[in-house]
DSSP file (Angstrom, degrees, kcal/mol; ACC not computed):
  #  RESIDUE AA STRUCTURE BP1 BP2  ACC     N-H-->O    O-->H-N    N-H-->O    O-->H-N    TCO  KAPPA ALPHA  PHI   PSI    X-CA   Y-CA   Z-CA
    1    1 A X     >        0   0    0      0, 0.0     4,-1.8     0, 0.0     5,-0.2   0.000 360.0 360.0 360.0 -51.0    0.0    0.0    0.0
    2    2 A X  H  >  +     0   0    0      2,-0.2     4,-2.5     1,-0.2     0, 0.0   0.756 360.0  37.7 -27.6 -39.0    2.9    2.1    1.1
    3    3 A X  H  > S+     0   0    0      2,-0.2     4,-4.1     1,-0.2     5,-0.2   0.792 114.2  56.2 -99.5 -23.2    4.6    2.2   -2.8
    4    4 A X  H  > S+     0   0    0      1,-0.2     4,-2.8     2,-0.2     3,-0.4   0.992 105.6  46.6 -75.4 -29.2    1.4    2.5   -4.3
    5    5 A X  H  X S+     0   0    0     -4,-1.8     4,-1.3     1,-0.2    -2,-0.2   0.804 114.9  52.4 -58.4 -50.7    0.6    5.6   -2.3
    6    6 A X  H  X S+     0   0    0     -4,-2.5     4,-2.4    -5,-0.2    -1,-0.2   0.877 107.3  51.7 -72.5 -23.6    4.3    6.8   -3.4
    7    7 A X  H  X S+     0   0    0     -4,-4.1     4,-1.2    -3,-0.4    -2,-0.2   0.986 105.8  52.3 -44.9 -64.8    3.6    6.2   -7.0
    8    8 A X  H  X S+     0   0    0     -4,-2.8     4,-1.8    -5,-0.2     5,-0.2   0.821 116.9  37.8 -55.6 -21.2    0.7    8.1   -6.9
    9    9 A X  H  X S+     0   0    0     -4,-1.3     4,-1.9    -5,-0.3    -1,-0.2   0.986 115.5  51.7 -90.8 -34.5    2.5   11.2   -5.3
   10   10 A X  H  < S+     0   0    0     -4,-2.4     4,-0.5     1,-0.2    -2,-0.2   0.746 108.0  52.6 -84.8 -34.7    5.5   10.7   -7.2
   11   11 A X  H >X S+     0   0    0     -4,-1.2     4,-2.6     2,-0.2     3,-2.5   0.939 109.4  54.2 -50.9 -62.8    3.1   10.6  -10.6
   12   12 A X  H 3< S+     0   0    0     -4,-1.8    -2,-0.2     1,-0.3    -1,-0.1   0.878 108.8  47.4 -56.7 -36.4    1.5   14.2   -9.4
   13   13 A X  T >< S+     0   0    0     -4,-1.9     3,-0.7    -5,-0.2    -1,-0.3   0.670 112.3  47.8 -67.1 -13.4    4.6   15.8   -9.1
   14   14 A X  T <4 S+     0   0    0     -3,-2.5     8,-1.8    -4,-0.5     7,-0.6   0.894 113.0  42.0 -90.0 -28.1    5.7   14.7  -12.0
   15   15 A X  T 3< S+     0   0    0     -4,-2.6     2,-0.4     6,-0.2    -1,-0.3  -0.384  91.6 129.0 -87.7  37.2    2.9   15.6  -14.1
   16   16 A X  S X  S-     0   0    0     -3,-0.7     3,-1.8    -2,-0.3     2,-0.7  -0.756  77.3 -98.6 -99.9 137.1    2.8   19.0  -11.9
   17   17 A X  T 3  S+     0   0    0     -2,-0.4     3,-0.1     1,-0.2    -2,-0.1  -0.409 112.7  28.7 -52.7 116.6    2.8   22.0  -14.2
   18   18 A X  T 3  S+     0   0    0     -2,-0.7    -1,-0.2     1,-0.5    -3,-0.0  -0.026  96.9 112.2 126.2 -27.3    6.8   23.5  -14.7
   19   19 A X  S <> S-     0   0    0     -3,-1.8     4,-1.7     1,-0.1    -1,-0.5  -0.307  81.3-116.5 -91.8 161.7    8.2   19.8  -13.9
   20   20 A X  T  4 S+     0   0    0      2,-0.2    -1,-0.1     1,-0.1    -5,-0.1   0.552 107.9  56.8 -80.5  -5.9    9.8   18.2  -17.0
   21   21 A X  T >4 S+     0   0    0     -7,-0.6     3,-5.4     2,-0.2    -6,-0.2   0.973 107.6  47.8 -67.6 -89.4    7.5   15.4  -17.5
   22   22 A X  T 34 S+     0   0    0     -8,-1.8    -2,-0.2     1,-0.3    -7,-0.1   0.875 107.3  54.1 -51.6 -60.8    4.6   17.6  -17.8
   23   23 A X  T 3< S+     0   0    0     -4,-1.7    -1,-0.3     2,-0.1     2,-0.2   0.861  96.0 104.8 -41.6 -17.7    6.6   20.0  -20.4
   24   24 A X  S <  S-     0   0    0     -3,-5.4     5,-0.2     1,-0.1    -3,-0.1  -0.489  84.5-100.5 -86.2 154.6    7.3   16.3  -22.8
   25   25 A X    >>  -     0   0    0     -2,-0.2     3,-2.5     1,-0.2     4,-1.5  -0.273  33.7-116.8 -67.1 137.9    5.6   15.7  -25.6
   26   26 A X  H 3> S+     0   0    0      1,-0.3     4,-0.7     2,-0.2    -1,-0.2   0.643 113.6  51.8 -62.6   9.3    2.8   13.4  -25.0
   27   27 A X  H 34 S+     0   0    0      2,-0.2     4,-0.3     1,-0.2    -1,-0.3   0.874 116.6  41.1-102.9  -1.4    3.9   10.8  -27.1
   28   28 A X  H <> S+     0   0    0     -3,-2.5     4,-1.6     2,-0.2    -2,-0.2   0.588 112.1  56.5 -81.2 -22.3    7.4   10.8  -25.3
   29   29 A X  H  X S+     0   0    0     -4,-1.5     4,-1.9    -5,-0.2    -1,-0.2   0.819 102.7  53.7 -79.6 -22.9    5.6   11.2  -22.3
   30   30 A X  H  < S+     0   0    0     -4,-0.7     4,-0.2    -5,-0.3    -2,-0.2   0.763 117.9  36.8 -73.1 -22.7    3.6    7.8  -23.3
   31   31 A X  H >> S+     0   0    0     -4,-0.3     4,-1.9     3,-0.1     3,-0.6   0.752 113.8  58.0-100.8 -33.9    7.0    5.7  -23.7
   32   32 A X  H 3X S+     0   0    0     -4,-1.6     4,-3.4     1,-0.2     5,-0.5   0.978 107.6  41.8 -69.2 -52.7    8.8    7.5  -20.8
   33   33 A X  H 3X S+     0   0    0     -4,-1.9     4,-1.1     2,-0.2    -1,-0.2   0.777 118.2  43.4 -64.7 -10.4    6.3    6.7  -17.9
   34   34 A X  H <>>S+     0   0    0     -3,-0.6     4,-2.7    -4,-0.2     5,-0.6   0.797 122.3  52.1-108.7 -35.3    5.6    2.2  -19.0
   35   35 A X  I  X>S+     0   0    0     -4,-1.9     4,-1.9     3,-0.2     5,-1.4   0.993 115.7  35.7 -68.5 -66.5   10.5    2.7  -19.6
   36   36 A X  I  <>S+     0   0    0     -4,-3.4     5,-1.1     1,-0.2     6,-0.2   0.919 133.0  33.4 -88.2 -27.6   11.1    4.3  -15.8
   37   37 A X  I  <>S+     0   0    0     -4,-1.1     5,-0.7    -5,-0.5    -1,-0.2   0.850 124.2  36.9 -93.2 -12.1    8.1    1.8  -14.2
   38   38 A X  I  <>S+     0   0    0     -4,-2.7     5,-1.2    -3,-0.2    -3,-0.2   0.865 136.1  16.3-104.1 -26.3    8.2   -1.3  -16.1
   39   39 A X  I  <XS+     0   0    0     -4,-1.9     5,-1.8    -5,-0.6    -3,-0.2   0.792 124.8  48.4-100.7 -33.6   12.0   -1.5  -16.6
   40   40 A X  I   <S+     0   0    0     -5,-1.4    -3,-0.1     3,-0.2    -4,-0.1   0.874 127.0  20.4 -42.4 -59.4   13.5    0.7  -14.3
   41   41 A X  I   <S+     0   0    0     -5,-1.1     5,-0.3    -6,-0.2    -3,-0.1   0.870 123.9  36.1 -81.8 -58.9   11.6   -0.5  -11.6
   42   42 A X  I  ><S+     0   0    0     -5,-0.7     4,-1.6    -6,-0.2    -3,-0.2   0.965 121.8  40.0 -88.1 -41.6   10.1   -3.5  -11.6
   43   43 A X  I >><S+     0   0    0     -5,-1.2     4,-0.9     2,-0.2     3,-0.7   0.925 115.3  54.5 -57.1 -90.3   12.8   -5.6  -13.7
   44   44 A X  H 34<S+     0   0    0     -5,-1.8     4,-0.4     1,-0.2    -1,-0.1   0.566 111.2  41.7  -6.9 -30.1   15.6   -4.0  -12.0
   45   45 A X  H 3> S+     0   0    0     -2,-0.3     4,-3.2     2,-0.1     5,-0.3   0.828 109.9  59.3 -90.0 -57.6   14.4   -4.8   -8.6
   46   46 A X  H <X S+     0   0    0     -4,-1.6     4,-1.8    -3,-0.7    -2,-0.2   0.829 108.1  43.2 -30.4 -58.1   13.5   -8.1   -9.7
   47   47 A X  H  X S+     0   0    0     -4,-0.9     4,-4.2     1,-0.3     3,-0.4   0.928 107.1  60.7 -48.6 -51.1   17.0   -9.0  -10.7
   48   48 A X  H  4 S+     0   0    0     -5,-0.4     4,-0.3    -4,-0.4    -1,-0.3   0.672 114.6  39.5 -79.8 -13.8   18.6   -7.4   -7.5
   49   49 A X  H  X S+     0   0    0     -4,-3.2     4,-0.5     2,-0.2     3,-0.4   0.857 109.9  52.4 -97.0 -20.5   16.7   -9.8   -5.7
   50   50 A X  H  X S+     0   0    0     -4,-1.8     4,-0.7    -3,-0.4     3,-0.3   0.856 115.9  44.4   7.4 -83.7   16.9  -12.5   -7.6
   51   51 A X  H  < S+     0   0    0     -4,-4.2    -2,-0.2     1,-0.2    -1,-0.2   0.479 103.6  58.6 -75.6   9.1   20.6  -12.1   -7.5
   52   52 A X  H >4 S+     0   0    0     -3,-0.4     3,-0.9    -4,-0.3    -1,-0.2   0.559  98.7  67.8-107.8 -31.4   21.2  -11.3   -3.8
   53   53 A X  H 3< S+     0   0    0     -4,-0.5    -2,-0.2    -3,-0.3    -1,-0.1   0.941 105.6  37.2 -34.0 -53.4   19.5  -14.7   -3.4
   54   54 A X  T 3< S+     0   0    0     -4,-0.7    -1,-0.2     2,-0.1    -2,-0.2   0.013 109.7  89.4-104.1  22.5   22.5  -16.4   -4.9
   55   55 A X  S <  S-     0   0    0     -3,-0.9     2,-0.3     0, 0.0    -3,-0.1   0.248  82.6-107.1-111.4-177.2   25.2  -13.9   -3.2
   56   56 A X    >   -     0   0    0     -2,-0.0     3,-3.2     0, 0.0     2,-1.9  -0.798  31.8-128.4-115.3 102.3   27.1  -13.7   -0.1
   57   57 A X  T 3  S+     0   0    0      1,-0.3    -5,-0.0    -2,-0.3    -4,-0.0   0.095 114.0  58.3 -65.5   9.8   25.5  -10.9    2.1
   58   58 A X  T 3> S+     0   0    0     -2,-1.9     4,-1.4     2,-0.1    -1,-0.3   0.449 114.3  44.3 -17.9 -46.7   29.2   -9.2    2.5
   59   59 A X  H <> S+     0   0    0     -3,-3.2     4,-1.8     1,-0.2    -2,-0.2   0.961 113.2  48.6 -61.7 -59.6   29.0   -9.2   -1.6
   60   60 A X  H  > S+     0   0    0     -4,-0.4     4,-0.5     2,-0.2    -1,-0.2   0.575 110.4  44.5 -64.1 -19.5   25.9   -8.1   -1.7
   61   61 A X  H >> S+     0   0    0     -5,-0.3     4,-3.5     3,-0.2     3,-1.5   0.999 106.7  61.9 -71.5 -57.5   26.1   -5.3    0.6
   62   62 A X  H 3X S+     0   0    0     -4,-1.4     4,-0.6     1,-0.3    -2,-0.2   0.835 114.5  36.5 -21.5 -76.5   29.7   -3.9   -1.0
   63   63 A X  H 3< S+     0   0    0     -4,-1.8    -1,-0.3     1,-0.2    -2,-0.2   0.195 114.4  53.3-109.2  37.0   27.9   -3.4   -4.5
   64   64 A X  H X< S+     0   0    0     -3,-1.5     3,-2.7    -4,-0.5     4,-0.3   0.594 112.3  50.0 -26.4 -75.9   24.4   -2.1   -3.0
   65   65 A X  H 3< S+     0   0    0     -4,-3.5    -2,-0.2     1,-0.3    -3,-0.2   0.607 109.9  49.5 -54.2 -20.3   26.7    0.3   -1.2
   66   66 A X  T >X S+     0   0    0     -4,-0.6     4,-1.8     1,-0.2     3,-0.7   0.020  78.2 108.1-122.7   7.5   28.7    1.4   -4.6
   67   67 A X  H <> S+     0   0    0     -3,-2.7     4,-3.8     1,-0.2     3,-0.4   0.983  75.3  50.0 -63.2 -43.0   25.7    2.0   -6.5
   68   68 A X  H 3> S+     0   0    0      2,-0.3     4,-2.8    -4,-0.3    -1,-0.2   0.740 104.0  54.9 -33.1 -38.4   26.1    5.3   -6.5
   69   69 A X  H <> S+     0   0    0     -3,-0.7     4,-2.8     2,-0.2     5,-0.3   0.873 113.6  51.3 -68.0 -49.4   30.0    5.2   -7.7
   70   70 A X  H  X S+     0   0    0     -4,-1.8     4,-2.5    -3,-0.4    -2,-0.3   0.949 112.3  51.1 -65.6 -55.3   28.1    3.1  -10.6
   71   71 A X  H  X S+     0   0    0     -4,-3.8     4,-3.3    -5,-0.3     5,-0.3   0.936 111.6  39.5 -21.8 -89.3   25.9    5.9  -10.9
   72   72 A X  H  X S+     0   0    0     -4,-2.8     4,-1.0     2,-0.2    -2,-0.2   0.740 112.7  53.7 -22.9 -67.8   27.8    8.1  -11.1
   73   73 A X  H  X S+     0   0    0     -4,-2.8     4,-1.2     2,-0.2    -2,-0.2   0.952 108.5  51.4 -56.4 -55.4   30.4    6.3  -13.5
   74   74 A X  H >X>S+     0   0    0     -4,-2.5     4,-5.7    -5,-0.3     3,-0.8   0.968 103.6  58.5 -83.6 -36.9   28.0    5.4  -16.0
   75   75 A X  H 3<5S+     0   0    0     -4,-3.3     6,-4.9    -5,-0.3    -1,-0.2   0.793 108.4  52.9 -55.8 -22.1   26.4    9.4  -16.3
   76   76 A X  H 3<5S+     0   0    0     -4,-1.0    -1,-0.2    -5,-0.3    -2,-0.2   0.783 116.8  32.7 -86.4 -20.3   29.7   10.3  -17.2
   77   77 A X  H <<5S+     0   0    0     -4,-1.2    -2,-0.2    -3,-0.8    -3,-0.1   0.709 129.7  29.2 -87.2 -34.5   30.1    8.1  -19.6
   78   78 A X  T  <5S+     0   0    0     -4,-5.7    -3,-0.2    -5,-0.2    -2,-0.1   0.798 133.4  29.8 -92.5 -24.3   26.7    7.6  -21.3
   79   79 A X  S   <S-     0   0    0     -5,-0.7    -1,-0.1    -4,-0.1     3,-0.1  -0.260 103.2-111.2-131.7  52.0   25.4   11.3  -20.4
   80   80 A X        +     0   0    0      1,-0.2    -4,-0.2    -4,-0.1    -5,-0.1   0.663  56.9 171.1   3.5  47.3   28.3   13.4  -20.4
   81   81 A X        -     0   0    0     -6,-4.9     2,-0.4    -7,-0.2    -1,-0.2  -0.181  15.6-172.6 -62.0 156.7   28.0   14.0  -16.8
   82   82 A X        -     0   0    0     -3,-0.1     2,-0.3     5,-0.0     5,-0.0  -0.952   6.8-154.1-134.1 174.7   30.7   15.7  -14.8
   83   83 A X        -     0   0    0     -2,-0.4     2,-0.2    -7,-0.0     3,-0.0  -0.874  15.2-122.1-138.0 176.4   30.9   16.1  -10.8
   84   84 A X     >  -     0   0    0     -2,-0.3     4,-1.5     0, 0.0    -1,-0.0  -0.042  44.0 -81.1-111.6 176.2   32.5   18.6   -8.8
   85   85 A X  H >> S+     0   0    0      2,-0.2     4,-1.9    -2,-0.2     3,-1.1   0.974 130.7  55.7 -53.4 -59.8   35.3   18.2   -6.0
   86   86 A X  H 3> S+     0   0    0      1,-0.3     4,-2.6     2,-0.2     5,-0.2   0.865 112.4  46.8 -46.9 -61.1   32.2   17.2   -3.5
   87   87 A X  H 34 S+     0   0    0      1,-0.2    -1,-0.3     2,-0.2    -2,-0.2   0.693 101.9  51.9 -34.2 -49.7   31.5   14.7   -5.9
   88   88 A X  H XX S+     0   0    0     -4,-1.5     3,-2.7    -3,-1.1     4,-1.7   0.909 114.4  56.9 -62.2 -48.2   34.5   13.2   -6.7
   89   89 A X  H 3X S+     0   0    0     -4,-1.9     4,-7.7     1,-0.3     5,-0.2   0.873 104.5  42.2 -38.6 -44.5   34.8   12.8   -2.7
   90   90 A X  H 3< S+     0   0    0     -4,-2.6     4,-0.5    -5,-0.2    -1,-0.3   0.676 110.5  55.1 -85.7  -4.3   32.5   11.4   -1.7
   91   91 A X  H <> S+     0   0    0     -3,-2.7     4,-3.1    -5,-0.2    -2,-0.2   0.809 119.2  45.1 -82.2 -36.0   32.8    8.8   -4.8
   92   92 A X  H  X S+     0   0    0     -4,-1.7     4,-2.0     2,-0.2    -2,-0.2   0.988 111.2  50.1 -36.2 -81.8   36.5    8.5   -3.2
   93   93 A X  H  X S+     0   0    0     -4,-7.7     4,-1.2     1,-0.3    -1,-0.2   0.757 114.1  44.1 -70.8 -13.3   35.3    8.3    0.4
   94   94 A X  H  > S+     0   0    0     -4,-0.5     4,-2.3    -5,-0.2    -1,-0.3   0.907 112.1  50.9 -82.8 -35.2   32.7    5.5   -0.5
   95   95 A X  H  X S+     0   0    0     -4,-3.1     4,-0.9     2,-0.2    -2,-0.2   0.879 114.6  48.3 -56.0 -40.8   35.4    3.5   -2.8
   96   96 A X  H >X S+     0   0    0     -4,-2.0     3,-2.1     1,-0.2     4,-0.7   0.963 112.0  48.0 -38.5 -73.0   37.8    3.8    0.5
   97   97 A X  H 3X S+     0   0    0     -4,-1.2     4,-1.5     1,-0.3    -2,-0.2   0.587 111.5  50.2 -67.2 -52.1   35.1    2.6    2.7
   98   98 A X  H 3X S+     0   0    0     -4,-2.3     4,-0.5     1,-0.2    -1,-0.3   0.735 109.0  48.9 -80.7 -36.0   34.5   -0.1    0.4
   99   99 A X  H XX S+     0   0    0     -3,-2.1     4,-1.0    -4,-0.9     3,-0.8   0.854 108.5  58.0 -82.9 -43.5   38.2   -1.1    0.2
  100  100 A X  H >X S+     0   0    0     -4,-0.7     4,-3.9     1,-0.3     3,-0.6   0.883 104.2  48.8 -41.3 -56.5   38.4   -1.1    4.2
  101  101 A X  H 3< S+     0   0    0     -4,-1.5     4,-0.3     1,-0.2    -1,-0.3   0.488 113.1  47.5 -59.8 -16.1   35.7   -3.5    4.7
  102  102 A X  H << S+     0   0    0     -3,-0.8    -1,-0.2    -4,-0.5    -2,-0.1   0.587 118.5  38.9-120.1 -42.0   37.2   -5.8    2.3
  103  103 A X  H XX S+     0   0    0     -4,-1.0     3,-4.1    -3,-0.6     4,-1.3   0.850  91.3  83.4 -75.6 -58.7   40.8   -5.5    3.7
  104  104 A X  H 3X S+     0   0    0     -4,-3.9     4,-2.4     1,-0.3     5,-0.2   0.740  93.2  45.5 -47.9 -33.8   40.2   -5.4    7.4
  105  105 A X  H 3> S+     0   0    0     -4,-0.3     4,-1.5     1,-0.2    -1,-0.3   0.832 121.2  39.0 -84.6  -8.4   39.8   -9.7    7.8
  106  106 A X  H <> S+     0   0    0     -3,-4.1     4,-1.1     2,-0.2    -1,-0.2   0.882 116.0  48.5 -97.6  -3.9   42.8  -10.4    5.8
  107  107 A X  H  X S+     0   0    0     -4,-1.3     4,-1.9     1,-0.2     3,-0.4   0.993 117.1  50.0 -70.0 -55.4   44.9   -7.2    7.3
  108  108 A X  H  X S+     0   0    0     -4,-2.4     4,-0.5     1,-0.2    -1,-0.2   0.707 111.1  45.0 -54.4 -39.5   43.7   -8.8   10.8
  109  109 A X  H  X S+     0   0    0     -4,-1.5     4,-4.1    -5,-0.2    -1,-0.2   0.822 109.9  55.7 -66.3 -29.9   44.7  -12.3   10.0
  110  110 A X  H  X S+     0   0    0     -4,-1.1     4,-1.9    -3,-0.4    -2,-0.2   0.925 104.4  52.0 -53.0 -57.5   47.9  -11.1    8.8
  111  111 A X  H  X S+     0   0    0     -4,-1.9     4,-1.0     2,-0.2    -1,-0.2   0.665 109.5  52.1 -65.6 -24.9   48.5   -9.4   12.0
  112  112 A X  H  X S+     0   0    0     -4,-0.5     4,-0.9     2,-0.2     5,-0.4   0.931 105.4  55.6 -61.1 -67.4   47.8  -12.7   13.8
  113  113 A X  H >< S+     0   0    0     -4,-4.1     3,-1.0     1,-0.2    -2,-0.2   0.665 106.6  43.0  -7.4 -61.8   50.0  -14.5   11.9
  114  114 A X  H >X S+     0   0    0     -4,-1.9     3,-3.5     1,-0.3     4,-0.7   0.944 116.9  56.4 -85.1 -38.9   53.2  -12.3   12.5
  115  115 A X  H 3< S+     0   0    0     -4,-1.0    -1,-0.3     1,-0.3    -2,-0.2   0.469 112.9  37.6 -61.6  -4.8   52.0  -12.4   16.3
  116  116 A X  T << S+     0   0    0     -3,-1.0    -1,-0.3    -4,-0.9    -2,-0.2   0.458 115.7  46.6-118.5  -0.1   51.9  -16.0   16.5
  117  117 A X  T <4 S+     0   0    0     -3,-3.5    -2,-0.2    -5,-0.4    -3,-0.1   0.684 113.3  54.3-109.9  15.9   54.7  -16.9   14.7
  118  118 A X     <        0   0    0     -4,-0.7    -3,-0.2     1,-0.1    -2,-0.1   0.439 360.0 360.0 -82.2 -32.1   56.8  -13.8   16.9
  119  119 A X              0   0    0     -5,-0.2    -1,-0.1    -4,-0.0    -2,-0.1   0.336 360.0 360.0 -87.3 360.0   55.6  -15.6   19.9
């Protein structure tokens, strides 16, 4: 009930007079809304759950967490996006972030290691 209730507000704003939906031509508007709900939405999700099934929930979190970086990455490539310093940080501080979690059990075993064979 919850998503249909956000569709419908998310439809009225878009179709709000000024908003760029409402300004497209209807027959662009007539492919655009069945492209962001039927493929966007509903295949896309489908998959990512689907595939999170067959996953390791460490995997799956790690590129959940990096969509943005993916985001990001592909609007600069497909839609001649650019970002700013902020951007690039924070694509940075998630890639870090990403790299930590990744690191920390083998840095930590690592660290056993020298401590057990030192002992």
């Amino acid at each position: 009930m919850t998503r249909l209730v956000l569709a419908v507000l998310a439809l009225a704003v878009a179709l709000a007079p000024g908003a760029a939906v409402a300004q497209a031509p209807p027959v662009k508007l007539g492919l655009l809304l069945p492209y962001t709900g039927v493929l966007s939405v509903c295949l896309g999700f489908t998959l990512q759950v689907v595939a999170q099934r067959h996953t390791r929930p460490a995997d799956s979190a790690i590129v959940l967490s990096s969509e943005t970086v993916f985001t990001a990455a592909f609007g600069a490539v497909f839609m001649g996006d650019r970002m700013g310093a902020a951007g690039l940080a924070g694509c940075a501080l998630i890639l870090a972030c990403i790299l930590v979690v990744q690191l920390q059990p083998i840095v930590w075993r690592w660290f056993a290691d020298a401590r057990a064979r030192a002992a």
